[in-house]
PADO-149658 format. One record per residue (C-alpha): x, y negated, z negated; residue number from 1; residue in three letters. Coordinates in steps of 0.05 Angstrom, whole numbers, plus 5000, padded with zeros to 4 digits. Layout:
{c1 X; c2 Y; c3 Z; n NUM; res ALA}
...
END
This chain:
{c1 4647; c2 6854; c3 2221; n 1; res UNK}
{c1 4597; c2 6884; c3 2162; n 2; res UNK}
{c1 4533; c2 6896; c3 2179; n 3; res UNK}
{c1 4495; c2 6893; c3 2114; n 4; res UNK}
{c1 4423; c2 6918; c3 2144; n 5; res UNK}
{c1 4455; c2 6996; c3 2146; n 6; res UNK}
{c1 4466; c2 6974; c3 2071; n 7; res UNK}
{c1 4400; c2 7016; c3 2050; n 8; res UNK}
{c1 4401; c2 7020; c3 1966; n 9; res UNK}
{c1 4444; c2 7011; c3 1914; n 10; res UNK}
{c1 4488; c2 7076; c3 1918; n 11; res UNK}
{c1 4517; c2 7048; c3 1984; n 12; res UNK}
{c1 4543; c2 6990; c3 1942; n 13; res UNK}
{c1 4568; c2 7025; c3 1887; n 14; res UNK}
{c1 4602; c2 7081; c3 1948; n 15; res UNK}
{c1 4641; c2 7014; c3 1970; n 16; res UNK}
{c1 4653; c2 6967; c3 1911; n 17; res UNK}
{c1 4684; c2 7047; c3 1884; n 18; res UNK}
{c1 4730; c2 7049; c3 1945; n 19; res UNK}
{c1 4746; c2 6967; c3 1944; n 20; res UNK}
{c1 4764; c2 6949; c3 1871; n 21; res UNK}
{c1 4822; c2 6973; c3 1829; n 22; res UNK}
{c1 4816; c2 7031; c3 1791; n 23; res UNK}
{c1 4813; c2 7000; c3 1721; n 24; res UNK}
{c1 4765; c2 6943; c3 1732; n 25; res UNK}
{c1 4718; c2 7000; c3 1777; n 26; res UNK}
{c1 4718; c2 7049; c3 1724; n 27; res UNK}
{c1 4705; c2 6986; c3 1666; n 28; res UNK}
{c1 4640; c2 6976; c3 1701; n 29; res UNK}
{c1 4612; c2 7048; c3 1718; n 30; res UNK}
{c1 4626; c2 7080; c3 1657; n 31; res UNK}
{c1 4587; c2 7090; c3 1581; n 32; res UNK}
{c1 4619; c2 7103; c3 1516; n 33; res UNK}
{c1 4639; c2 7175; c3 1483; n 34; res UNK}
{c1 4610; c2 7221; c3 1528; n 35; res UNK}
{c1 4567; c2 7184; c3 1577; n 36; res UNK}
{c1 4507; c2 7209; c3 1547; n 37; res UNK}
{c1 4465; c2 7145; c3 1534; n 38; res UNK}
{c1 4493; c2 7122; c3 1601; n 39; res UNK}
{c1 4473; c2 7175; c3 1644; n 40; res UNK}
{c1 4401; c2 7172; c3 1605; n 41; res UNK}
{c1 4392; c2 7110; c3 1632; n 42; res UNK}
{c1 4383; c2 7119; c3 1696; n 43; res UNK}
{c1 4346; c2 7200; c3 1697; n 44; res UNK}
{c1 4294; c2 7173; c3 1660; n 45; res UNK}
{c1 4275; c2 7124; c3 1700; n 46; res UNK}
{c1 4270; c2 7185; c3 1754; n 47; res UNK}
{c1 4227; c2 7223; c3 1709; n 48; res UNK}
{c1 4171; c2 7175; c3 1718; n 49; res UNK}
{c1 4123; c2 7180; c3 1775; n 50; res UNK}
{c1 4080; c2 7135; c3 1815; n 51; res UNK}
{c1 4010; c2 7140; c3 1831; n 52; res UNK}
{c1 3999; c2 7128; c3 1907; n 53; res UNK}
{c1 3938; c2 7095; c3 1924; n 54; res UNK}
{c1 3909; c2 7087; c3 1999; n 55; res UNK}
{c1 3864; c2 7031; c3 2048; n 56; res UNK}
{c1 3880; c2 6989; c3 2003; n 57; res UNK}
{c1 3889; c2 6911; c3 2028; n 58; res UNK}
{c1 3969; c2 6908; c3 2020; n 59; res UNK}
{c1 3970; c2 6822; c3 2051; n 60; res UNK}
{c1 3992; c2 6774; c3 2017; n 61; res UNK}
{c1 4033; c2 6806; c3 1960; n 62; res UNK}
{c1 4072; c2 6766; c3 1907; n 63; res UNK}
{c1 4132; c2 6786; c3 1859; n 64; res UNK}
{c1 4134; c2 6718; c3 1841; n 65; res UNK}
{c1 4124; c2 6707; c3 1761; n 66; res UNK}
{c1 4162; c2 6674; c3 1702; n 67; res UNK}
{c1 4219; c2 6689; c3 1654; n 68; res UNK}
{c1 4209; c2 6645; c3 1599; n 69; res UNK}
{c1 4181; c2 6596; c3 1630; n 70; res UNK}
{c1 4228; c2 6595; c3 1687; n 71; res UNK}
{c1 4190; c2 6612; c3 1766; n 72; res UNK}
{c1 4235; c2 6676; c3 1789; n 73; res UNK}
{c1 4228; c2 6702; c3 1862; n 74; res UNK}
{c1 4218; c2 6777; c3 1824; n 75; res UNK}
{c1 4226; c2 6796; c3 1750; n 76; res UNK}
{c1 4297; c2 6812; c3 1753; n 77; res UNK}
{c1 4362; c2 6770; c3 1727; n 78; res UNK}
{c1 4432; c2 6778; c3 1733; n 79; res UNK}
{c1 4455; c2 6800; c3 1669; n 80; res UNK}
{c1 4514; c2 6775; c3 1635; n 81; res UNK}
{c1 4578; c2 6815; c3 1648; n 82; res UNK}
{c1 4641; c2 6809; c3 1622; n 83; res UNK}
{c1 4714; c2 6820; c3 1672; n 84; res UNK}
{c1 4652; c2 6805; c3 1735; n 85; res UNK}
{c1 4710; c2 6758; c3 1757; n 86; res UNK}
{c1 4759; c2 6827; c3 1757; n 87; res UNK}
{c1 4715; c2 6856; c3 1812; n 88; res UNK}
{c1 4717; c2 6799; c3 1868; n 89; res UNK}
{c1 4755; c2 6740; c3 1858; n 90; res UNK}
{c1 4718; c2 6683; c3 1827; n 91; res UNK}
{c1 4669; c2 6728; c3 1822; n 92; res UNK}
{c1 4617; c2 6694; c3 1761; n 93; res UNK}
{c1 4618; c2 6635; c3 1817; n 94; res UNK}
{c1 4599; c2 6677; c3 1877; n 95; res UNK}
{c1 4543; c2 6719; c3 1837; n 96; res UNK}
{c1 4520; c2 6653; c3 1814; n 97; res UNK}
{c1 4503; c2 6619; c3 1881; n 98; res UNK}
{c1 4467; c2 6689; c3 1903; n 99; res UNK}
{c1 4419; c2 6686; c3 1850; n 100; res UNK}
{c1 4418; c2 6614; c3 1859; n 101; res UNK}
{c1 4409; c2 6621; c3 1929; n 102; res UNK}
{c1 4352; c2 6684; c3 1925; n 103; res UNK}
{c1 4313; c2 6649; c3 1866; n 104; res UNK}
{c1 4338; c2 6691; c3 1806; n 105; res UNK}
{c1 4366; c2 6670; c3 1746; n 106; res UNK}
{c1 4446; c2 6681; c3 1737; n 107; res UNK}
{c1 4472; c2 6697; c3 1662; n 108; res UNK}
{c1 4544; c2 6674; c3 1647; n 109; res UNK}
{c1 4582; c2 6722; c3 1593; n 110; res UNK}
{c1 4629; c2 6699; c3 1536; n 111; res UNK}
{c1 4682; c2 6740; c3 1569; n 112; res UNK}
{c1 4673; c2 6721; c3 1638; n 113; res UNK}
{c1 4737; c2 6709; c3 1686; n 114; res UNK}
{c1 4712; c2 6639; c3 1709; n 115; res UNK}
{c1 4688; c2 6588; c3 1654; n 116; res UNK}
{c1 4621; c2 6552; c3 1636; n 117; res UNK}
{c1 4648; c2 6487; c3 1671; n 118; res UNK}
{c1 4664; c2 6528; c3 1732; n 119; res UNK}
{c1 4592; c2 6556; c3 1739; n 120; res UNK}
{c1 4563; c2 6485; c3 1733; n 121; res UNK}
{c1 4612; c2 6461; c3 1790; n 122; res UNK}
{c1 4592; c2 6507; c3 1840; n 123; res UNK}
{c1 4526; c2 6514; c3 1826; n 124; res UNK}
{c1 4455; c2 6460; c3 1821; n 125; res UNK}
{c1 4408; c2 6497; c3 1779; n 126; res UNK}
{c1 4418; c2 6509; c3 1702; n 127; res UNK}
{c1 4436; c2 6578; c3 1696; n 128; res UNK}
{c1 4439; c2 6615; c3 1617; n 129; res UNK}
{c1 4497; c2 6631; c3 1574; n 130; res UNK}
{c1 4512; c2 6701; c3 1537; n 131; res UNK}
{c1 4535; c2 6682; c3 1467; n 132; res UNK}
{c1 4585; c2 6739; c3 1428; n 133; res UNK}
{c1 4598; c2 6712; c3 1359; n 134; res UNK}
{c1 4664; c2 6704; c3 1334; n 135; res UNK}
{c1 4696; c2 6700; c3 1271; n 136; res UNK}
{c1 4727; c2 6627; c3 1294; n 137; res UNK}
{c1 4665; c2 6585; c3 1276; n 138; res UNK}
{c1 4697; c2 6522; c3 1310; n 139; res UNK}
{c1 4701; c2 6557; c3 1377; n 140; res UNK}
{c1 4636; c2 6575; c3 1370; n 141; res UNK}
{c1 4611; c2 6512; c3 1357; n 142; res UNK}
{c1 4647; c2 6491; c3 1417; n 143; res UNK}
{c1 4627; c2 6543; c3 1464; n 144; res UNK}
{c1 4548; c2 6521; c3 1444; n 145; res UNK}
{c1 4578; c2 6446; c3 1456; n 146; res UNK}
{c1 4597; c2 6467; c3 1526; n 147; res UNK}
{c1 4540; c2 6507; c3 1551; n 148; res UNK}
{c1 4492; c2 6444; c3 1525; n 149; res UNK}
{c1 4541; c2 6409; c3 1563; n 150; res UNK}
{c1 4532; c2 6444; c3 1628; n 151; res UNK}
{c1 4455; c2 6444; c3 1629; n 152; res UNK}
{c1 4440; c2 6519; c3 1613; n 153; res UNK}
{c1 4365; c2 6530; c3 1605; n 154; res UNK}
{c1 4371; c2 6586; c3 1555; n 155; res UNK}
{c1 4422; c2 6616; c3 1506; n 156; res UNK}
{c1 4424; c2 6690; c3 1496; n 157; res UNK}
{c1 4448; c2 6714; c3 1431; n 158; res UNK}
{c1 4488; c2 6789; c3 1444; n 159; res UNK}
{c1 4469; c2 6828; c3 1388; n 160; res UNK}
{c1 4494; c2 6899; c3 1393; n 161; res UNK}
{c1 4572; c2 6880; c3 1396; n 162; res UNK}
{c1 4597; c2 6874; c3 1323; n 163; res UNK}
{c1 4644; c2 6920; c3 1330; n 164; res UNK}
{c1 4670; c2 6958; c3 1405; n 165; res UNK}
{c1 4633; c2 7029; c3 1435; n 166; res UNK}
{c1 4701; c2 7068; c3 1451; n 167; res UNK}
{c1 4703; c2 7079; c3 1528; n 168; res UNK}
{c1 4746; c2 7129; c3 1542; n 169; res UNK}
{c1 4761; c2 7108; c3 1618; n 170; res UNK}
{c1 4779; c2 7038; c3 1595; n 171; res UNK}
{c1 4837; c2 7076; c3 1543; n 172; res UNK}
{c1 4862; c2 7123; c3 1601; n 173; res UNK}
{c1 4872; c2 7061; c3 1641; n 174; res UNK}
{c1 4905; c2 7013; c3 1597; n 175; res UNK}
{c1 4843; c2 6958; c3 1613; n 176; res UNK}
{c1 4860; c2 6909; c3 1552; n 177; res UNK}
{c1 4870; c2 6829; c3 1556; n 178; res UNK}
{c1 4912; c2 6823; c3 1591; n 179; res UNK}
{c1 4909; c2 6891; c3 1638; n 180; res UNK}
{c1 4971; c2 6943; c3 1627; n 181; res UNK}
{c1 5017; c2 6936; c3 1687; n 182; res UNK}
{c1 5037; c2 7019; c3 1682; n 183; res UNK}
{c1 5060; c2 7052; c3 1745; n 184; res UNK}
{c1 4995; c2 7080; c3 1753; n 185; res UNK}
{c1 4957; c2 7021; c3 1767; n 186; res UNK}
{c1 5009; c2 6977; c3 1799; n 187; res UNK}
{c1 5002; c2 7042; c3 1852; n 188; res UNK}
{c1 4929; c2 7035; c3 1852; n 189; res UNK}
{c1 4934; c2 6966; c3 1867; n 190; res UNK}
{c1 4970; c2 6981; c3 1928; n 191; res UNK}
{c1 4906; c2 7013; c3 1951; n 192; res UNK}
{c1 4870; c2 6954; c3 1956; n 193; res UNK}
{c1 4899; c2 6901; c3 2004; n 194; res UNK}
{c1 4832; c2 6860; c3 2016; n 195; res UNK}
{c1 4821; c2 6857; c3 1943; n 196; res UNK}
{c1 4887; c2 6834; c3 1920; n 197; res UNK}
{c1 4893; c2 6778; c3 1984; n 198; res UNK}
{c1 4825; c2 6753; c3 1953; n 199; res UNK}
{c1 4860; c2 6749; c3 1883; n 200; res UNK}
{c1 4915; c2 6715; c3 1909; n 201; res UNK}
{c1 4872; c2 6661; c3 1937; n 202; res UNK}
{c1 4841; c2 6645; c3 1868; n 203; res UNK}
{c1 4872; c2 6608; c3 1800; n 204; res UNK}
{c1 4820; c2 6642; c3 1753; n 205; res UNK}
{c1 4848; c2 6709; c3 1730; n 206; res UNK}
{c1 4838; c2 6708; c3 1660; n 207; res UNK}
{c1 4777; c2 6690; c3 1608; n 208; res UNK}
{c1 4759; c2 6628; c3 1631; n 209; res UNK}
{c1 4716; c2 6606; c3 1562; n 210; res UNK}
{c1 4766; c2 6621; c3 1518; n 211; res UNK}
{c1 4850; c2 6604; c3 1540; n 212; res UNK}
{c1 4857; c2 6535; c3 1531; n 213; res UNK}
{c1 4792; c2 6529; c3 1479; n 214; res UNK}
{c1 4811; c2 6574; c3 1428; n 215; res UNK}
{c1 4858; c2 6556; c3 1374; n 216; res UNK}
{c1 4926; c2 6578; c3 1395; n 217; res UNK}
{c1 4905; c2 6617; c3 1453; n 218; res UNK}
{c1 4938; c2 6581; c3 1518; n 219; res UNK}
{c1 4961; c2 6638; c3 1561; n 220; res UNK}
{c1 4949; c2 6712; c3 1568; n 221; res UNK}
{c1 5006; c2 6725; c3 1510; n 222; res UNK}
{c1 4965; c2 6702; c3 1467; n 223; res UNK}
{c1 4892; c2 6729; c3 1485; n 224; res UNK}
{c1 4900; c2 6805; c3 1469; n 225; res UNK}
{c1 4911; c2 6791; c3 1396; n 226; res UNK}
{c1 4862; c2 6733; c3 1379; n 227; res UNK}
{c1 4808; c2 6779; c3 1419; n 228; res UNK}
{c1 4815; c2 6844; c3 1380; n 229; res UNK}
{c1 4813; c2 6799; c3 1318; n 230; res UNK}
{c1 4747; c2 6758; c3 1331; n 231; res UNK}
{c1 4677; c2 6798; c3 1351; n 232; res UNK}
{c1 4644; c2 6784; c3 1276; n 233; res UNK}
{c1 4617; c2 6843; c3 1242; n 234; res UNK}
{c1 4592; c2 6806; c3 1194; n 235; res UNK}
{c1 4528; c2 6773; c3 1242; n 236; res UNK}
{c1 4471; c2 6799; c3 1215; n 237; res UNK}
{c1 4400; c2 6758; c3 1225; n 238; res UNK}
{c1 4413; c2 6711; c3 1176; n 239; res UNK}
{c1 4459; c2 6680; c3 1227; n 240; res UNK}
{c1 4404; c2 6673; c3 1285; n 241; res UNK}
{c1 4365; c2 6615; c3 1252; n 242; res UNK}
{c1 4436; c2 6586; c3 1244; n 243; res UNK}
{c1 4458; c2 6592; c3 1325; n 244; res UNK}
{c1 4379; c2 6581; c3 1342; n 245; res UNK}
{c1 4390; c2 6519; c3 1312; n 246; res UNK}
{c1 4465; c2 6493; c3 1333; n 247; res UNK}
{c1 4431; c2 6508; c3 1404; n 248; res UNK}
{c1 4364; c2 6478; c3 1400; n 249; res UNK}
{c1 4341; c2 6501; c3 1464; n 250; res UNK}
{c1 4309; c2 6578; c3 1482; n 251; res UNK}
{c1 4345; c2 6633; c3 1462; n 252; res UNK}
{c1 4338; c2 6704; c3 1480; n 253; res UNK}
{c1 4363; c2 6765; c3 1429; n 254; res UNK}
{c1 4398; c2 6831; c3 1474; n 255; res UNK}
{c1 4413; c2 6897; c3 1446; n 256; res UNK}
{c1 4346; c2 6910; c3 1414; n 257; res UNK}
{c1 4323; c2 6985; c3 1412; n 258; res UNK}
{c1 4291; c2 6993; c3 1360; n 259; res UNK}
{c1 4217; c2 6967; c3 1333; n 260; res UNK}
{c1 4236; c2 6944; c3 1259; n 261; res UNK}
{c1 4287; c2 6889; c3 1301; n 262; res UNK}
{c1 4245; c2 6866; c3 1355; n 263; res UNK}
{c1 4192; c2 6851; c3 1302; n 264; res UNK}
{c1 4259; c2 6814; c3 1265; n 265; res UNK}
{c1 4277; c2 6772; c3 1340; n 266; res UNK}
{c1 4204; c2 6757; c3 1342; n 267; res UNK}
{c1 4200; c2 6726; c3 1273; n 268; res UNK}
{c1 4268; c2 6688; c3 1289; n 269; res UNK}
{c1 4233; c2 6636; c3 1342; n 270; res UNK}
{c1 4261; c2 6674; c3 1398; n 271; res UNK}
{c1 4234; c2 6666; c3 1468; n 272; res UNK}
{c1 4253; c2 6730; c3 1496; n 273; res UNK}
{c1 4275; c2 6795; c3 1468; n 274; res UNK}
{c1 4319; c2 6846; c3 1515; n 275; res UNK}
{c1 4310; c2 6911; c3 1496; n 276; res UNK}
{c1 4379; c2 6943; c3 1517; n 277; res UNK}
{c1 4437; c2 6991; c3 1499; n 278; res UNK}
{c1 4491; c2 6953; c3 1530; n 279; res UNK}
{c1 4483; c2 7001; c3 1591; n 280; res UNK}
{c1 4507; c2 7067; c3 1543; n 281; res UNK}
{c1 4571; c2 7033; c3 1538; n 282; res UNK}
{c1 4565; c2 7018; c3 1456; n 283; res UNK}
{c1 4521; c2 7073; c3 1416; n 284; res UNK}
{c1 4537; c2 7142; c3 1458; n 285; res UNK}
{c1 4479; c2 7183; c3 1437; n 286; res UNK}
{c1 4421; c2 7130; c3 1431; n 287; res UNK}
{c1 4361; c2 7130; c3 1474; n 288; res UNK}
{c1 4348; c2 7104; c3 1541; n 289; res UNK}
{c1 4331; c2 7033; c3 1538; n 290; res UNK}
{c1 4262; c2 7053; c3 1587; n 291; res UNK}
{c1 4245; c2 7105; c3 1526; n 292; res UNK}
{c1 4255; c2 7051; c3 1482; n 293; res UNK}
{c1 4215; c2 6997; c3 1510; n 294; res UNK}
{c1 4128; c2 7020; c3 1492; n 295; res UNK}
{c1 4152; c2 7031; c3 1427; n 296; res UNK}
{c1 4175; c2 6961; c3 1419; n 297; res UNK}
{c1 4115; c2 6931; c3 1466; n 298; res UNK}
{c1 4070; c2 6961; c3 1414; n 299; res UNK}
{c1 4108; c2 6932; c3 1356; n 300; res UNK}
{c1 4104; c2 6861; c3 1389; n 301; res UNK}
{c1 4033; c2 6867; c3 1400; n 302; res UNK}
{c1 4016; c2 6891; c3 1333; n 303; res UNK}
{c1 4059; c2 6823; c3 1309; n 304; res UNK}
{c1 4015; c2 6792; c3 1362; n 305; res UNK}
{c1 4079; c2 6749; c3 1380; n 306; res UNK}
{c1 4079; c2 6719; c3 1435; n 307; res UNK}
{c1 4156; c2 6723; c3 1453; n 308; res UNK}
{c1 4178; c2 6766; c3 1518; n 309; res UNK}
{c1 4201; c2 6832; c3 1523; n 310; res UNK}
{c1 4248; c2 6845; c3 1577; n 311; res UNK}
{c1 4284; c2 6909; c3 1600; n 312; res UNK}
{c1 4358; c2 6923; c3 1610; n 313; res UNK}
{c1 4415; c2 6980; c3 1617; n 314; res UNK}
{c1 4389; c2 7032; c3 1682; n 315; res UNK}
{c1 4359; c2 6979; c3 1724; n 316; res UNK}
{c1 4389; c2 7012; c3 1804; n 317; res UNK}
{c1 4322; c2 6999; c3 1845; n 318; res UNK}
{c1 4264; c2 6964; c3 1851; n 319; res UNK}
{c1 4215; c2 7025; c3 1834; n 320; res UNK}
{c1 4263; c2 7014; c3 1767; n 321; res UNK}
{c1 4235; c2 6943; c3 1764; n 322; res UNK}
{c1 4162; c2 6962; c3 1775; n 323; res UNK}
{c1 4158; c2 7024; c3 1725; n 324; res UNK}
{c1 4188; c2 6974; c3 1672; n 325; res UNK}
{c1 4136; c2 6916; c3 1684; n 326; res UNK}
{c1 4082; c2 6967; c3 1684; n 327; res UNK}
{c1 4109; c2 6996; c3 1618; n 328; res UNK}
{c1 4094; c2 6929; c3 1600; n 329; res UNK}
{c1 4171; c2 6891; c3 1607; n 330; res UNK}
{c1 4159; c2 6812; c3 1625; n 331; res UNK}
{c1 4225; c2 6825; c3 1662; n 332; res UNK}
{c1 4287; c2 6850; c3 1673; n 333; res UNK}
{c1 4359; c2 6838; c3 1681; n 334; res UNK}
{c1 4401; c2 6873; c3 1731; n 335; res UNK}
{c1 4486; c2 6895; c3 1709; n 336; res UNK}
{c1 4523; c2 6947; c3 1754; n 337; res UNK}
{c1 4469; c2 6942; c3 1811; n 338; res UNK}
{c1 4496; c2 6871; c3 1828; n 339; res UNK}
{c1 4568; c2 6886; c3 1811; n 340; res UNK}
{c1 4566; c2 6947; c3 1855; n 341; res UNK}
{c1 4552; c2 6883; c3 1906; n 342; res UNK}
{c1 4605; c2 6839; c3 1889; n 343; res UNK}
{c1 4663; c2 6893; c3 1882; n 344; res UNK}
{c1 4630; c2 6915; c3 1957; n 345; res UNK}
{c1 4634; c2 6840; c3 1990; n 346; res UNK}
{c1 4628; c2 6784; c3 1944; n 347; res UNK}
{c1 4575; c2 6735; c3 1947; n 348; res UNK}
{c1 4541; c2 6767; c3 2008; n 349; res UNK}
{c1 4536; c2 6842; c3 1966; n 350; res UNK}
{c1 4502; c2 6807; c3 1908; n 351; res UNK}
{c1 4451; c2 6780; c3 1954; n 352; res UNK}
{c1 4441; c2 6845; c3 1987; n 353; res UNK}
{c1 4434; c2 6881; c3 1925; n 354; res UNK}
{c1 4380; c2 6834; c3 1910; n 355; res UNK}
{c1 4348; c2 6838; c3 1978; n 356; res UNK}
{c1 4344; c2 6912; c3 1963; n 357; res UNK}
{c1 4314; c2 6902; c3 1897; n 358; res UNK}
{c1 4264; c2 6869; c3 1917; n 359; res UNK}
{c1 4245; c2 6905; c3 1976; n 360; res UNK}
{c1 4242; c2 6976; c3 1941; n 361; res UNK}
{c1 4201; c2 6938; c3 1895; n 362; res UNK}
{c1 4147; c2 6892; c3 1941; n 363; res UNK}
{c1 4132; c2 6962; c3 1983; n 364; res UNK}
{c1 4131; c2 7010; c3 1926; n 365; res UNK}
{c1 4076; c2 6958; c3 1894; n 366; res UNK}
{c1 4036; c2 6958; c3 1956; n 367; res UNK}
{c1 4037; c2 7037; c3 1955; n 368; res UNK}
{c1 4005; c2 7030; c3 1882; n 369; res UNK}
{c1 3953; c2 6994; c3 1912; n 370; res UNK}
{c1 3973; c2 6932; c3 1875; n 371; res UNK}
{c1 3993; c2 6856; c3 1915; n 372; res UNK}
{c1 4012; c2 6817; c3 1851; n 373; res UNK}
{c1 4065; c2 6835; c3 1802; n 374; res UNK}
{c1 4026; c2 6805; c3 1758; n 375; res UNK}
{c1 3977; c2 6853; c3 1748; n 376; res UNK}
{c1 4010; c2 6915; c3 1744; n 377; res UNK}
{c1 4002; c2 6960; c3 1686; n 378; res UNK}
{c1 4011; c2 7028; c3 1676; n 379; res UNK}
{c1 3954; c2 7050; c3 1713; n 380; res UNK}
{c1 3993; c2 7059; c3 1768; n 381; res UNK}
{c1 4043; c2 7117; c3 1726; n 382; res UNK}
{c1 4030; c2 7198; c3 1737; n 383; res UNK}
{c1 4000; c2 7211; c3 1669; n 384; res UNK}
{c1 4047; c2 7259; c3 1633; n 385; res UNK}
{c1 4110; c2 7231; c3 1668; n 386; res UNK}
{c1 4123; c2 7170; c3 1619; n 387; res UNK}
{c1 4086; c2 7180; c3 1552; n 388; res UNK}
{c1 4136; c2 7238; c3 1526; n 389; res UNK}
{c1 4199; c2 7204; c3 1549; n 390; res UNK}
{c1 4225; c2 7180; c3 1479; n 391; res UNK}
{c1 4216; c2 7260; c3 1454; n 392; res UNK}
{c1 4232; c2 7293; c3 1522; n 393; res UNK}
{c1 4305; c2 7290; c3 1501; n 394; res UNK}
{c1 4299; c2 7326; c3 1425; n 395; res UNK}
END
């Protein structure tokens, strides 16, 4: 019987899910592009900045409550969408879902998730939002926008930093394609992991869920491999946003953005929310950290004096992470590999954990900073010198 409470921080998911889940669909998650660099970034600069304890200082009462466009959250952290998250529990997308359901966060569903919109909606009661990658096959896309509209998501966010694949070398030296490589290699791997392939076996949704069946001549696995290394566009360009912005008609939120010239561009395309994020170092190896990233664009916005949200993503593994972003001035921010360290670990009941932790690290470390509101936070409770240099630290 697992006992969750010894379950103290993230690491002690990841330790697990690393031990639980095939080799392949492990290494797919916790892994960056080229050499790791941007990846590895991610998360030490986050450590680089310092909090400023403050003492007798009334600590009742506190709140991390707050919105994400326009949406009450429980903290300012969503699940962030993930493609294969089905790969690393069975029907996974379904049981992250109802945790974030369940603890009052929102749940993102990714283009290349393992269970479908439809399923999501079935198994959940809340709208939840929907991860867009454009593809060349305008019909599908059309459709996909159908389906989501369909299934009551609240908000459609618009990938923008996927036109073309970040080479991951782990992915290459473990055959991960659609479908997976059955070489010797991994078929012994899978032997490793007896409670992860009984859950499998229990479960009908092993493949893309969004796309066989919905995409012209794609029906079966034969036939995913080569319609998907045929269809991320990279031809989308901003011209196109006004274009999905308005085959959607509801909010939208732009990912990838690093730098400030494009978050001034997602901020004069009617979008709600901006996520400024480098795919978690797993597209451009070598670019900064998306926390080093993120004053630089905060200033931008506020010089546009737009009024659209700036949220953080890619290094998010605590919730000190969650705090230095909001007081960096982040509206929120969306949570990757900490929750699918939960999953791969035990399902449903690791997602919420993950999140329990989350939001723990973060409630106490606020009440150390002498603050009980999220909401006011700022960076007066930063060491000066710890987080003004971080974007020239590395150079």
């Amino acid at each position: 019987m697992k006992n969750l409470e010894k379950i103290t921080d993230i690491e002690d998911l990841r330790q697990i899910a690393e031990r639980k889940v095939p080799r392949m669909f492990y290494d797919y998650v916790d892994s960056g592009s080229w050499t790791e660099t941007t990846y590895r970034n991610n998360e030490s600069d986050f450590d680089r900045i310092k909090l400023r304890q403050r003492v007798l200082v009334n600590m009742e009462n506190r709140s991390l409550e707050t919105t994400m466009i326009g949406e009450r959250v429980k903290m300012p952290v969503a699940i962030a969408p993930t493609g294969f998250t089905g790969m690393m529990w069975a029907d996974g997308e379904i049981k992250a879902a109802q945790a974030a359901e369940k603890f009052g966060v929102p749940f993102s569903l990714s283009t290349m998730s393992i269970c479908s919109i439809e399923d999501i909606a079935a198994h959940t009661s809340k709208p939840f939002w929907f991860q867009l990658y454009v593809m060349r096959d305008q019909a599908f896309m059309a459709n996909l926008i159908r389906r989501a509209k369909e299934a009551n998501c609240s908000a459609l966010i618009l990938t923008a930093d996927l036109q073309v694949l970040g080479q991951r070398h782990k992915d290459i030296k473990n055959g991960l394609s659609a479908p997976p490589k059955p070489t010797l290699t991994n078929v012994l791997n899978l032997m490793t992991k007896p409670e992860w392939c009984l859950n499998m076996l229990g479960t009908k949704r092993r493949t893309f869920g969004n796309i066989v069946g919905h995409a012209k001549d794609v029906e079966d696995l034969s036939s995913l491999s080569a319609w998907t290394a045929e269809q991320f566009d990279p031809a989308l360009s901003w011209d196109d946003v006004a274009r999905i912005k308005d085959m959607w008609g509801g909010k939208l939120i732009i990912k990838g953005i690093m730098e400030p010239e494009d978050a001034i561009m997602a901020a004069r395309s009617g979008a709600d929310a901006l996520v400024v994020s480098n795919h978690g170092g797993r597209q451009l190896d070598g670019a900064l950290s998306s926390i080093s990233a993120l004053a630089d664009i905060i200033q931008a916005i506020h010089a546009e004096n737009s009024n659209i949200e700036v949220w953080l993503d890619s290094g998010v593994r605590s919730g000190q992470d969650v705090l230095k972003a909001i007081s960096l001035g982040a509206k929120g921010t969306m949570i990757g590999r900490a929750f699918l360290y939960g999953l791969g670990a035990y399902g449903e009941d690791g997602v919420r954990r993950a999140l329990e932790i989350i939001y723990k690290e973060c409630d106490i470390s606020m009440a150390f900073c002498g603050h009980t509101d999220i909401n006011t936070v700022t960076d007066n409770i930063l060491v000066k010198g710890t987080y003004e240099n971080l974007k020239t630290d590395h150079f």
